[in-house]
C-alpha positions in Angstrom: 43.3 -13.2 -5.6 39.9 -11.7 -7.2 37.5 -11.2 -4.6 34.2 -10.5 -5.0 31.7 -10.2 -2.1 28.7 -11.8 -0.7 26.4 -12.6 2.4 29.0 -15.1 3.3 32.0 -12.7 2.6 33.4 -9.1 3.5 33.5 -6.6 0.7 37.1 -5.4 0.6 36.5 -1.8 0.8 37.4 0.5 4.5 33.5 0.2 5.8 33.5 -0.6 9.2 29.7 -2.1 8.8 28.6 -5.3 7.6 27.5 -5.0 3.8 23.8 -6.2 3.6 24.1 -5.0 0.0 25.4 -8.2 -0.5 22.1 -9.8 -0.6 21.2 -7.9 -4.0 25.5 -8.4 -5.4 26.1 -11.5 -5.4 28.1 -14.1 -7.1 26.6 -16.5 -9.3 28.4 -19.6 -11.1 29.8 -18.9 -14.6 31.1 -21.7 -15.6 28.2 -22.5 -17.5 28.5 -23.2 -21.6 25.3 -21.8 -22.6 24.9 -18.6 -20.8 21.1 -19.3 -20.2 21.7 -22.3 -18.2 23.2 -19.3 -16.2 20.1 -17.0 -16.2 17.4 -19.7 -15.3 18.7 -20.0 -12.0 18.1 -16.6 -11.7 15.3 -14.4 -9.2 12.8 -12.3 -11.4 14.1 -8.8 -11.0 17.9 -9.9 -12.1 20.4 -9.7 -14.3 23.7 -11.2 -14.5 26.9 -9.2 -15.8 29.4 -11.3 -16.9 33.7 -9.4 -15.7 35.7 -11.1 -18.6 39.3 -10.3 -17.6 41.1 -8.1 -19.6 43.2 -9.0 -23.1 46.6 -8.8 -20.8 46.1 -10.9 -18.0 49.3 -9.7 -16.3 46.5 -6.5 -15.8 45.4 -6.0 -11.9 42.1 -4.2 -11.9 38.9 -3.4 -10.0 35.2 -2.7 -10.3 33.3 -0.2 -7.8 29.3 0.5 -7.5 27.0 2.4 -6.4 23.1 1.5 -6.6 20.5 3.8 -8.0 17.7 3.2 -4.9 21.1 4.2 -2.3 20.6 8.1 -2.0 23.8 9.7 -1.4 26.1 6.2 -0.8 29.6 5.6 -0.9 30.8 3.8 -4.0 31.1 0.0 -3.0 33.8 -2.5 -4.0 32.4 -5.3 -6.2 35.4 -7.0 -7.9 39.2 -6.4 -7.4 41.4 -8.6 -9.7 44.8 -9.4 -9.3 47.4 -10.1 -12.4 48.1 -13.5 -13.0 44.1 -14.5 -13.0 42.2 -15.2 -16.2 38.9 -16.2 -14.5 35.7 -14.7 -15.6 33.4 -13.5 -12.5 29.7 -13.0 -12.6 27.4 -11.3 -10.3 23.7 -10.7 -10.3 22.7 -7.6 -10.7 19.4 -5.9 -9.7 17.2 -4.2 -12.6 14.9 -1.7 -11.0 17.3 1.1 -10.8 20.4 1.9 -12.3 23.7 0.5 -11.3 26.9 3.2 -11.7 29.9 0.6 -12.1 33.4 2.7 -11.8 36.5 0.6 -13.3 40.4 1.2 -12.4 43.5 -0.4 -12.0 47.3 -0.5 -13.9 45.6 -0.7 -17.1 44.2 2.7 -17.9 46.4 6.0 -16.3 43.3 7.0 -14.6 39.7 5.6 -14.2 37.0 5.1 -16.4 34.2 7.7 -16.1 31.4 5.7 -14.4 29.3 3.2 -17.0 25.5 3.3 -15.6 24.1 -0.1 -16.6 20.0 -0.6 -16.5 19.7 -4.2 -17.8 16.3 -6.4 -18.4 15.7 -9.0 -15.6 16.8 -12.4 -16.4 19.3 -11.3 -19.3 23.1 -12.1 -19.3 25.7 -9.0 -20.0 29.0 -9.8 -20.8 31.5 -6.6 -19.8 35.2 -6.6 -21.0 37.9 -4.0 -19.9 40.0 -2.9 -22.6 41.8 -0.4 -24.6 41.7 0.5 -27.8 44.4 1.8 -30.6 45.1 4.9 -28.9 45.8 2.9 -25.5 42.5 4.8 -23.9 40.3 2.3 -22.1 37.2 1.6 -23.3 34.1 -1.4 -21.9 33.1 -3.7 -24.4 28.8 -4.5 -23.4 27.2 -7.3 -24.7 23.9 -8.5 -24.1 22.0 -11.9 -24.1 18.5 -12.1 -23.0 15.9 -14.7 -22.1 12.5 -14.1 -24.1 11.0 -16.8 -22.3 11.4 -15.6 -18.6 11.3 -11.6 -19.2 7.9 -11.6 -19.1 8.1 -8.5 -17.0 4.3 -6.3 -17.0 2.9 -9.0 -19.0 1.7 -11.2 -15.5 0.4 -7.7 -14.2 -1.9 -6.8 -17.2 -3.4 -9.9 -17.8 -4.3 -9.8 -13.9 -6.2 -6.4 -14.7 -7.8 -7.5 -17.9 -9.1 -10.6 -15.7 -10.6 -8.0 -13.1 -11.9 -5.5 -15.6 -13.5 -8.3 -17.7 -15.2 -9.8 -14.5 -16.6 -6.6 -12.8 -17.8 -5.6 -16.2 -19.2 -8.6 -16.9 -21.2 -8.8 -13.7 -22.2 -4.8 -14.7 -23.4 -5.5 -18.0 -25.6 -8.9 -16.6 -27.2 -6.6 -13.9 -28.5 -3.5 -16.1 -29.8 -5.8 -18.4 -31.3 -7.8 -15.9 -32.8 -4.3 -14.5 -33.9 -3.3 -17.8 -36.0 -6.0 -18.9 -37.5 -6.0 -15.5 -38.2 -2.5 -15.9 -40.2 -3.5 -19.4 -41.8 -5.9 -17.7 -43.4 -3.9 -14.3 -44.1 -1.0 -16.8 -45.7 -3.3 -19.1 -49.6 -2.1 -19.8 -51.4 -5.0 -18.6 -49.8 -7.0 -15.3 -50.9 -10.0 -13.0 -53.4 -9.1 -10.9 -51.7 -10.0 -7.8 -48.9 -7.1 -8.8 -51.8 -4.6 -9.0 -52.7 -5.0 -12.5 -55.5 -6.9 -14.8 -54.0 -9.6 -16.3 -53.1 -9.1 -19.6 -51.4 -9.8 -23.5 -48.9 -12.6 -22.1 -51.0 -13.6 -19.0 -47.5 -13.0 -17.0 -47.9 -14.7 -13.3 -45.9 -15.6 -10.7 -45.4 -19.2 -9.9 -46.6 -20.0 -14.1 -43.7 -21.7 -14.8 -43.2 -19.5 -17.5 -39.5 -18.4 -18.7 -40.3 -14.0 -17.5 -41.6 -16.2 -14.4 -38.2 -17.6 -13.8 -36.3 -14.1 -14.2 -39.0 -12.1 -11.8 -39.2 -15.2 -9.5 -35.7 -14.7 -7.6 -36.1 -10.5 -7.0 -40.0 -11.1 -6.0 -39.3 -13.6 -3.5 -36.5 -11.5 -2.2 -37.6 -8.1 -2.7 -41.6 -8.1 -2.8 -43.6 -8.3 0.2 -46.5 -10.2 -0.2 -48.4 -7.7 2.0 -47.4 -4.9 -0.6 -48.5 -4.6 -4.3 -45.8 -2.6 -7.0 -46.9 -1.5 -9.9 -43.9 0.3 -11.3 -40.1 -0.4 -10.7 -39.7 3.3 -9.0 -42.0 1.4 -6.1 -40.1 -1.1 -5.5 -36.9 0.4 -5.4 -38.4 3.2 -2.8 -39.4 0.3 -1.0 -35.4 -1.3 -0.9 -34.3 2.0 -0.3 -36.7 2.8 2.5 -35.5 -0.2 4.0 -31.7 -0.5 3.3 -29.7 0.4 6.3 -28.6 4.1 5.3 -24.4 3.4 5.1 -21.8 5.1 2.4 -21.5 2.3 0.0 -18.5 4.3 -1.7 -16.9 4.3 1.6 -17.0 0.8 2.4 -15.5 0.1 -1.5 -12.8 2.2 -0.9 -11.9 0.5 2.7 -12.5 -2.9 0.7 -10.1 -1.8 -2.3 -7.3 -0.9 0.3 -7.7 -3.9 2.0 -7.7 -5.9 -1.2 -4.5 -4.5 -2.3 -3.3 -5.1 0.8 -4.0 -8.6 1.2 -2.0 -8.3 -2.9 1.1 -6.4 -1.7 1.3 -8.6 1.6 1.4 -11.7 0.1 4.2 -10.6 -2.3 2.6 -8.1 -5.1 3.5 -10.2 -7.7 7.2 -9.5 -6.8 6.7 -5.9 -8.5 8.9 -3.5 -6.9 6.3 -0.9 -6.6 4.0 -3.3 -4.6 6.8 -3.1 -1.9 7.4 -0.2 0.5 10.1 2.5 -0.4 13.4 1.8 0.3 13.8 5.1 2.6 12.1 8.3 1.1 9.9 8.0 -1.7 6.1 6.5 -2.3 4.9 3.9 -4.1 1.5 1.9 -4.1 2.2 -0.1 -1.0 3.5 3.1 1.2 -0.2 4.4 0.5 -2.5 1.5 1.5 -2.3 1.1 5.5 -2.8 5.3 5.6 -5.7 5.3 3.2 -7.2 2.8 6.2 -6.5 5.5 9.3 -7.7 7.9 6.9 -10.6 6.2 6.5 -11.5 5.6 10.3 -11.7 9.0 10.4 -14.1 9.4 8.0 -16.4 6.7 9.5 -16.3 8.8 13.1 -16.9 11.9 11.2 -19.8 10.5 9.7 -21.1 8.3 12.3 -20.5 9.8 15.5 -23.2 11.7 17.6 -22.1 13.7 20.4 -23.9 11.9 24.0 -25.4 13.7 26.6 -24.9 13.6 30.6 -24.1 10.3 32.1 -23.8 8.7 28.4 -20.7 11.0 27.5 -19.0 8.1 30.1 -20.5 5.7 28.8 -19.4 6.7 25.2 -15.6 7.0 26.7 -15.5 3.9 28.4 -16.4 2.4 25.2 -14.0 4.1 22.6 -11.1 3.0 25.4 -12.3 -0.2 25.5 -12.0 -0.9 21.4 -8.8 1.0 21.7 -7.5 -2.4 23.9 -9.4 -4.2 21.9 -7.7 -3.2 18.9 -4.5 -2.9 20.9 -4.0 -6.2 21.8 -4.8 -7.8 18.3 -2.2 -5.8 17.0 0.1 -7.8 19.8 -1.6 -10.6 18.7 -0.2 -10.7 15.1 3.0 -9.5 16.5 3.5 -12.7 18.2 2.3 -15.4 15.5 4.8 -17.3 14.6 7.1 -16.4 17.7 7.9 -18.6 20.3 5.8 -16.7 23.3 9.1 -14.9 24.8 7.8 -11.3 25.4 10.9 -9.9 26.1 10.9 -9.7 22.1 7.8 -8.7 21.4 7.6 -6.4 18.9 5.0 -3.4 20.5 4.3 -1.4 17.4 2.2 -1.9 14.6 -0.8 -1.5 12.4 -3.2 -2.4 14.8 -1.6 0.0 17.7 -1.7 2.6 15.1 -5.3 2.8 14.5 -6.1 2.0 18.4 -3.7 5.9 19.2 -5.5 7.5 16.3 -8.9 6.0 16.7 -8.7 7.6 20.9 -7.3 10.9 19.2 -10.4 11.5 17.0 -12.8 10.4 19.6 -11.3 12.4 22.3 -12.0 15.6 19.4 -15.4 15.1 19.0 -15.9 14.2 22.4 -15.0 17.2 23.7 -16.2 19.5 21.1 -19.6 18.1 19.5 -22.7 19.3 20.8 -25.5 16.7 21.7 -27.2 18.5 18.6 -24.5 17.6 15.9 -25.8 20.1 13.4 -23.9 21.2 10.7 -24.0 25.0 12.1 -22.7 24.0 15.3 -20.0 22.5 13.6 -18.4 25.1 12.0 -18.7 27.1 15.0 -16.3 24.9 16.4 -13.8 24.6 13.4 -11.4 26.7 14.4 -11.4 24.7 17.6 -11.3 21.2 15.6 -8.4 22.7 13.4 -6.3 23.5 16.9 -7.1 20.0 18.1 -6.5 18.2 15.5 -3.4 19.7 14.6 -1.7 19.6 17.9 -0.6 16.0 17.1 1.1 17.1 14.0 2.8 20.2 16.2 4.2 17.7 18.5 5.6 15.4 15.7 7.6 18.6 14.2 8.9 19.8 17.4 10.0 16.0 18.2 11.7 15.3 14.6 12.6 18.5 13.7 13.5 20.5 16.8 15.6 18.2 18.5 19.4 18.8 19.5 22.1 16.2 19.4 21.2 12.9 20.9 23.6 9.7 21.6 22.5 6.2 20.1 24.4 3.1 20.1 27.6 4.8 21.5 27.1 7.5 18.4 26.5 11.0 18.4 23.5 12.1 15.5 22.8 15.6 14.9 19.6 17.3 15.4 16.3 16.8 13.3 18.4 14.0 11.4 15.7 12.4 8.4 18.2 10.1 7.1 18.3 5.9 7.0 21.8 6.3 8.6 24.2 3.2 7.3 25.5 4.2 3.8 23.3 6.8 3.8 24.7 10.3 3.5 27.8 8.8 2.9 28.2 7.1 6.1 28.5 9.9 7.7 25.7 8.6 10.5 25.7 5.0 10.2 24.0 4.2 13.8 21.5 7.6 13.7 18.7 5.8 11.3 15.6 7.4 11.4 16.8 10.6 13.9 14.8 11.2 17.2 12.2 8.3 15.8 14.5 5.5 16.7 15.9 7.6 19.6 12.6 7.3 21.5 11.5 4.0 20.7 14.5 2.7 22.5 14.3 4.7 25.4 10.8 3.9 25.9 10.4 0.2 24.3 13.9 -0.6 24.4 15.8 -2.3 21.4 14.0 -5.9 21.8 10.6 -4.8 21.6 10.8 -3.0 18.2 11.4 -4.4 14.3 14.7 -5.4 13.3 14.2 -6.0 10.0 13.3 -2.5 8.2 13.0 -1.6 4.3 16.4 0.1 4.1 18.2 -3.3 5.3 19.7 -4.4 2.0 20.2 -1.1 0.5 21.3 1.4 3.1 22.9 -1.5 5.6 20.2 0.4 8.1 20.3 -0.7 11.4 16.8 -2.1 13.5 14.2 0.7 12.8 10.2 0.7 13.2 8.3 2.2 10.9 5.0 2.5 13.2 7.0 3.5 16.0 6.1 6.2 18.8 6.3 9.7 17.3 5.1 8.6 13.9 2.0 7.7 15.6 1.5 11.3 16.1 1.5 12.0 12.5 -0.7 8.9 12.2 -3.5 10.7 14.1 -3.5 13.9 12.3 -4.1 11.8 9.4 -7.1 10.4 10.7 -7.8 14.1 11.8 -7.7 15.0 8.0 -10.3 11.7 7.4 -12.7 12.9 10.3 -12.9 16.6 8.4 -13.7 14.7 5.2 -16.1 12.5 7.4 -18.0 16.0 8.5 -18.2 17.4 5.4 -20.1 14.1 3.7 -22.2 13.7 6.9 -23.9 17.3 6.0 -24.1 16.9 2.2 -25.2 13.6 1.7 -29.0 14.3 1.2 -29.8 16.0 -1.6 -28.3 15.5 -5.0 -27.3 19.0 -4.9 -26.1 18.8 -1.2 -23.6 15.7 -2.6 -22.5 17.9 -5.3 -21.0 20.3 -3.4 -19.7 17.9 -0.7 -18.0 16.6 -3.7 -16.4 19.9 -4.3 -15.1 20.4 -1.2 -13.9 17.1 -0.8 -11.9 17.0 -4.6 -10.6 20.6 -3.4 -9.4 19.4 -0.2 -7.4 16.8 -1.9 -5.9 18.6 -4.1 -4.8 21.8 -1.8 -3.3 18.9 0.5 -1.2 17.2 -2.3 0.0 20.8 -3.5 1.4 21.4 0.0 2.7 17.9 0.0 4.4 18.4 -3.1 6.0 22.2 -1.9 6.9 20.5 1.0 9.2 18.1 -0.4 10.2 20.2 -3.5 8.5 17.8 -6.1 11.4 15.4 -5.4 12.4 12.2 -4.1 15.4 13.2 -2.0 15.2 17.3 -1.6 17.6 19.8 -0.4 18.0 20.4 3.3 15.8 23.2 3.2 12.8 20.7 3.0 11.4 18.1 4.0 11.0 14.2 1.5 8.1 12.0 1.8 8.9 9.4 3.8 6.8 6.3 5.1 9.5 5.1 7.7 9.0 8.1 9.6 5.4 9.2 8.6 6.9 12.9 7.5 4.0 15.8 7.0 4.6 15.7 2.7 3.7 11.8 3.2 0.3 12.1 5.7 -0.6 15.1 3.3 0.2 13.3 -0.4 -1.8 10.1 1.7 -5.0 12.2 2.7 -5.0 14.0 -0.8 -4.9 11.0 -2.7 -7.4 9.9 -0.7 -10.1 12.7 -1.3 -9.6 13.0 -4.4 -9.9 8.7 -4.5 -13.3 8.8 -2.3 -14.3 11.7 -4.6 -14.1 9.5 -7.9 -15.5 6.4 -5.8 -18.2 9.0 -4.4 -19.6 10.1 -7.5 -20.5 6.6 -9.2 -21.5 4.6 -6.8 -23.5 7.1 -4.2 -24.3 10.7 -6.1 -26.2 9.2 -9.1 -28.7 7.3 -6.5 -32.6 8.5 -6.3 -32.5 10.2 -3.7 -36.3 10.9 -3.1 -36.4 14.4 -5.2 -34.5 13.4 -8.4 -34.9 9.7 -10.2 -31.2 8.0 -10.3 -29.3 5.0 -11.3 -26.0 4.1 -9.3 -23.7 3.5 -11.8 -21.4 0.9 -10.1 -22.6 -0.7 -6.6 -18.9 -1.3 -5.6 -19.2 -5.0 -6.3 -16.9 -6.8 -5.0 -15.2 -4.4 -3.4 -17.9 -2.9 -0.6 -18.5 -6.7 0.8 -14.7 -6.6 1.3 -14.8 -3.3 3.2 -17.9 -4.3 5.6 -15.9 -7.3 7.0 -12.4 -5.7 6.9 -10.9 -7.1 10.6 -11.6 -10.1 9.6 -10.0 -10.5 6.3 -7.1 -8.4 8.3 -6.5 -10.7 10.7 -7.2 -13.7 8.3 -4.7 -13.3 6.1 -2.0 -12.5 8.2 -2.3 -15.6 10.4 -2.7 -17.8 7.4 -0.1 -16.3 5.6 1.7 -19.4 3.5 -0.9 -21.8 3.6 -3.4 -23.6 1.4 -5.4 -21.9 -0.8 -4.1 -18.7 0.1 -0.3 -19.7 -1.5 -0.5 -21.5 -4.5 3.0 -22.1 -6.2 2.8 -25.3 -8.9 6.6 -25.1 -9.2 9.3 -24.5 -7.3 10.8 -22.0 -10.2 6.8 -20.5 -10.2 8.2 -18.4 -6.7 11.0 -17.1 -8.5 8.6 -15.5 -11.4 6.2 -13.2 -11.6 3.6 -15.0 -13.4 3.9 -17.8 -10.4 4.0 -15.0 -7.9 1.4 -12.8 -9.3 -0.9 -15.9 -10.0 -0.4 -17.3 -6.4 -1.1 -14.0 -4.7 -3.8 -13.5 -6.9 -5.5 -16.7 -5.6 -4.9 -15.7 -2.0 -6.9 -12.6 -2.4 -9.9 -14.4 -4.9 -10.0 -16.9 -1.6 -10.3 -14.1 0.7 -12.9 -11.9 -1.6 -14.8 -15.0 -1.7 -14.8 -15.4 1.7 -16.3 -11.7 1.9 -18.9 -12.4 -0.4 -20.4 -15.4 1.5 -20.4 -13.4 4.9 -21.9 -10.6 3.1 -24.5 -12.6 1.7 -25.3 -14.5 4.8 -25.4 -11.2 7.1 -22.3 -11.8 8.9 -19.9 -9.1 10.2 -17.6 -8.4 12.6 -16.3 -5.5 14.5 -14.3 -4.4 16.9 
């Protein structure tokens, strides 16, 4: 009998745990004619390889895996044919790392040195054991692909081009408006009633004429009819004296995280790197809900002013209070969809994460600003703010990696244990997934109240794990530490032009120092040695809260430098370069979009599929997501423009 597993099935192989694999091997139909009858039926990020059986079919023989994205995992049965059977058998096979398929059986003396196979999504591979003149066995590989379907990057580029074209078409329309503004103000002669004499082309408000119509909209927004301009540098000072002073580049940076947020949620396009790292590792989506506690840090940094007397209460009672506040919408989400049974409430997540760091921060500057807040008395105090700060971080370390043995699930793990347990580490730890993380999260929350559905599911077989659970909190708020240094350092440079400069410095250097100790940390490498330490989302390790917050000054540096250094800043005449369009309105309304799309996750117009094949694609996927977060960025927009915006 030739048995080949899936979700429904038991892989015939000694593993005492179910094989969740499965869901990414599995058998497809191939009695098909026309092998691309086969591969339409396929997801996007498959292939399908084709076991003929061998010339002789009086030959027993089998076909073992392992997966590329499984660190250290036991080889895995996929096929085991008996004589007697001349049956092809196909499976699907997933494209974004390699698969190492290992052949034996009767008809070689020994097995066939592992054949890595890499294929293109939606292409069919047939694969024939053999032997050749010399009676040494040999795999026959042939390929057949589907033009059509393989569209691969080409869904993700046109996206960009659509962006880039639209931001810079938007740029473009603005300068020139400026400029021929600017020709116009500066213009010898002007109206009388903006200060001038009247003049060659007898320009006038309210004339009707066509210059009329381009000055009409910014003079009834911009000019008060109390005031008379005569030059462009007047009116700006004017809309600068007036503007609320904020940091535009920081509000574009919390819009762009949310943005691609709101992208990766919704399904990235079905692009592997939009979706969170299988165990250790970092891709795009492992960096966006970070950048955000990275940037509330910032915002306190740069915001807060130390109270005096009675108000130093006041000021606590309020930072606990949008701690519950932030708290319980976190629960909130956690419960959409659910059936209002708290005893399986999920307690961690995004939300409770900001609420622990957000009263970490506070409780720093709370008890070591002075009522002053000047930048001398703040470095006075940095050694004091480094202790602080880092104290979280010290009590992440000593929790992960100083622990002794611990029991779990009837199972003894070993001490300052980083792995995904299951397959990983050759199932040497099955039940000890995510060390002393997992440990305390269910004696504290207890294994109902925590997610059961984590990234290294399929791959690793991993048991229930929480990636925002209790100790990784810690790490959390060291992170948001790192944003509230950044946060002091742009609140006492952001004057002067040569103030920003060096801010800038310090900021780019900061970045880079922390991903250079992220990167030592970890080796340079995905999976390192024992003797250090991987970057890993699950568990929130140092080398990933460093790699995050460097990314992230270097990111707010770029951001930093065209959209608030170039601005006239009162001593030197400037032009921003970029105002952050669309971006900033995103980041001024960012708990509501948050919350938004999460609750209407799946619905009209945020999910647009026009056929049912469209979900299996990415050019349905990446043009339905893309929708969802237009809708959303349009929804931005209209609150921006009409003043609206919520906090918490």
């Amino acid at each position: 009998i030739t048995t080949l597993h899936s979700p429904s099935q038991t892989p015939p192989n000694n593993s005492t745990t179910a094989r969740k694999m499965a869901y990414l091997f599995q058998q497809v139909d191939c009695q098909v004619e026309n092998p691309m009858d086969a591969i339409g039926n396929l997801d996007m990020d498959y292939a399908i390889v084709r076991f003929s059986p061998p010339p002789s079919t009086l030959t027993a023989y089998s076909v073992s895996y392992v997966y590329g994205d499984c660190y250290e995992c036991p080889s895995q049965t996929l096929v085991q044919r008996s004589a007697y059977l001349s049956q092809p058998y196909c499976v699907q096979v997933p494209v974004n790392y390699e698969t190492e398929l290992t052949f034996g059986g009767p008809l070689c003396s020994a097995k066939i040195s592992p054949y890595t196979i890499k294929p293109k999504q939606f292409s069919y591979h047939d694969l024939t054991l053999s032997t050749n003149s010399v009676g040494e066995c040999q795999v026959d590989f042939s390929t057949v692909s589907s033009e059509a379907l393989s569209a691969g990057w080409v869904p993700l580029i046109c996206l960009f081009m659509y962006l880039f074209f639209i931001t810079s078409f938007r740029w473009l329309w603005i300068k020139g408006q400026k400029r021929d503004i600017e020709e116009l103000l500066q213009s010898e002669t002007m109206d009388p009633m903006l200060g001038g004499s009247g003049g060659v082309d007898n320009i006038s408000i309210g004339s009707g004429g066509a210059k009329d119509e381009l000055l009409s909209p910014l003079v009834t927004s911009d000019f008060d009819t109390s005031n008379q301009y005569s030059s462009l540098n007047d009116m700006m000072k004017s809309k600068r004296d007036r503007k609320k002073k904020r940091i535009d580049s920081l509000d574009t940076f919390r819009g762009l995280s949310l943005t691609l947020m709101i992208f990766v949620n919704y399904g990235g396009g079905g692009y592997y790197f939009f979706n969170h790292s299988t165990w250790n590792g970092l891709t795009v989506a492992d960096l966006l809900f970070p950048w955000f506690v990275w940037i509330m840090g910032v915002t306190v940094g740069v915001t807060f002013k130390a109270p005096e007397g009675d108000t130093r209460t006041s000021k606590w009672l309020t930072v606990l209070l949008r701690c519950v506040k932030l708290f319980g919408l976190g629960l909130l989400l956690n419960s959409a969809g659910g059936d209002g049974d708290i005893s399986t409430l999920r307690i961690p997540g995004v939300l409770q994460y900001f609420s622990i760091a957000y009263l970490y921060i506070n409780a720093i500057v709370l008890f070591l600003d002075s009522p002053v807040g000047t930048k001398s008395s703040w470095t006075r105090n940095a050694a004091s703010y480094t202790l602080l700060g880092s104290l979280s971080l010290i009590t992440y370390c000593v929790l992960t990696y100083a622990s002794g043995e611990f029991e779990v699930d009837g199972q003894t793990c070993p001490g300052a244990y980083l792995g995904a347990g299951g397959l990983y580490g050759n199932e040497a730890h099955p039940k000890c997934t995510g060390g002393y993380h997992r440990y305390v999260d269910v004696m504290v929350l207890g294994k109902s109240h925590f997610y059961d559905s984590p990234t290294c599911e399929n791959v690793y077989d991993c048991i229930a794990y929480d990636p925002e659970g209790i100790v990784g909190s810690l790490s959390a708020s060291f992170l948001a530490f790192l944003g509230l240094l950044t946060g002091k350092i742009v609140k006492y440079h952001k004057k002067k032009r040569s103030d920003k400069r060096m801010g800038m410095i310090y900021c780019a250097s900061l970045g880079v120092v922390l991903l250079l100790l992220a990167g030592m940390l970890c080796d340079f490498n995905q999976n390192p040695t024992v003797h250090y330490v991987p970057v890993n989302k699950n568990m929130w390790s140092p080398p990933f809260i460093l790699a995050c917050g460097g990314f992230a000054n270097v990111l707010f540096t770029l951001l930093f430098y065209f959209i608030d250094y170039s601005e006239d800043d009162g001593e030197h005449e400037g032009e921003v370069m970029w105002e952050g369009w669309p971006l900033r309105q995103v980041g001024k309304n960012s708990i509501v979009l948050y919350m938004g799309h999460e609750l209407l996750d799946g619905t009209l117009p945020f999910a647009v599929y026009f056929t049912e094949k469209s979900k299996h694609l990415h050019w349905g996927t990446t043009l339905s997501n893309a929708i969802g977060v237009t809708v959303w960025v349009l929804i931005a927009l209209r609150m921006d423009k009409k003043k609206i915006y919520v906090s918490v």
